[in-house]
N, C-alpha and C positions, 0 to 999 in steps of 0.2 A: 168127493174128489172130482168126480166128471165137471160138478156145475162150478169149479173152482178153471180148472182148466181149459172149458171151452172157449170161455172171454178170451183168453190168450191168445189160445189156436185162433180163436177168428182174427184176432189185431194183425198175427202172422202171416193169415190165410191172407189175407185183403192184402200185404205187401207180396207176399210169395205168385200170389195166383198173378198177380200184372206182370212178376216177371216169366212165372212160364205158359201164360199166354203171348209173351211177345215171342218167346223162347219157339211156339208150338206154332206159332205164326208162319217164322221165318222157314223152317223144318217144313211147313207143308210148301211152301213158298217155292224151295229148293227143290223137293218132291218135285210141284207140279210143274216146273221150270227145268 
């Protein structure tokens, strides 16, 4: 099962993680502002 669904999680991970590193960007951004 795992080596069936990690491909996925990564194709996900690779679109999700850009959005919340812009997400985690902006947030410290605000933070440090």
């Amino acid at each position: 099962m795992m080596k069936e669904i990690i491909p996925f999680h990564q194709r996900l991970n690779s679109r999700l993680n850009k959005q919340k590193i812009t997400i985690l960007q902006v947030n410290l951004g605000k933070r440090c502002n």
